[in-house]
C-alpha positions, -999 to 999 in steps of 0.1 A, spaced: 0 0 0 11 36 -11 -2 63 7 0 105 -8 -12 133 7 -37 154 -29 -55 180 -34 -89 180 -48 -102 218 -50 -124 220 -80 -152 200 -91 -132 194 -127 -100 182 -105 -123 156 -89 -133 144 -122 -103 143 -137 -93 121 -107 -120 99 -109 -114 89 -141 -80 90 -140 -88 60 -113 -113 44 -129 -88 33 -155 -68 11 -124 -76 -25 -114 -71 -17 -78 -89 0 -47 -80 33 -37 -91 48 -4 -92 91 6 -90 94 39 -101 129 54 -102 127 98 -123 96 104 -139 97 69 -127 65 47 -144 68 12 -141 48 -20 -114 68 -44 -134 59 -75 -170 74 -59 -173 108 -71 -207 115 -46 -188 100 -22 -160 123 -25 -183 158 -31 -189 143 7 -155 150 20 -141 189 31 -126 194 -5 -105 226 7 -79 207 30 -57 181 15 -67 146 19 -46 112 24 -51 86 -3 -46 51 -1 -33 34 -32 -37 -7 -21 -12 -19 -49 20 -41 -56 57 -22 -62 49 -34 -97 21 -9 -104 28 17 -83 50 36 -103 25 39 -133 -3 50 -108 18 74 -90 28 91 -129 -9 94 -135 -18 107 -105 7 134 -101 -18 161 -111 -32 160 -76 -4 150 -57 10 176 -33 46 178 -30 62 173 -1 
């Protein structure tokens, strides 16, 4: 498991992200306080406090990681 802290402030950045993990065989989990919610649930993530960054939990091998993290860097917030 991978986890990066993103950032999610727009309604077009969440559905970019969405379908950006949409196209992934593998769960994905934002984490916000003691909020888990499906990655690839857009309602579910309209349901989280968009304006503060949010953990996400990428639950994949070393194999695929590096592919997921290229297409996710978009939203991920350097650190």
């Amino acid at each position: 498991m991978k986890t990066v802290k993103i950032s999610l402030n727009s309604i077009d950045r969440v559905k970019s992200f969405v379908n950006e993990v949409t196209r992934f065989d593998t769960d994905f989990d934002l984490v916000s306080g003691r909020y888990v919610i499906d990655g690839k649930s857009i309602m579910g993530i309209f349901s989280l406090n968009l304006s503060k960054p949010i953990d996400l939990n990428i639950h994949c091998d070393e194999t695929t990681a590096p592919e997921i993290l290229t297409a996710l860097s978009p939203f991920i917030l350097k650190q």
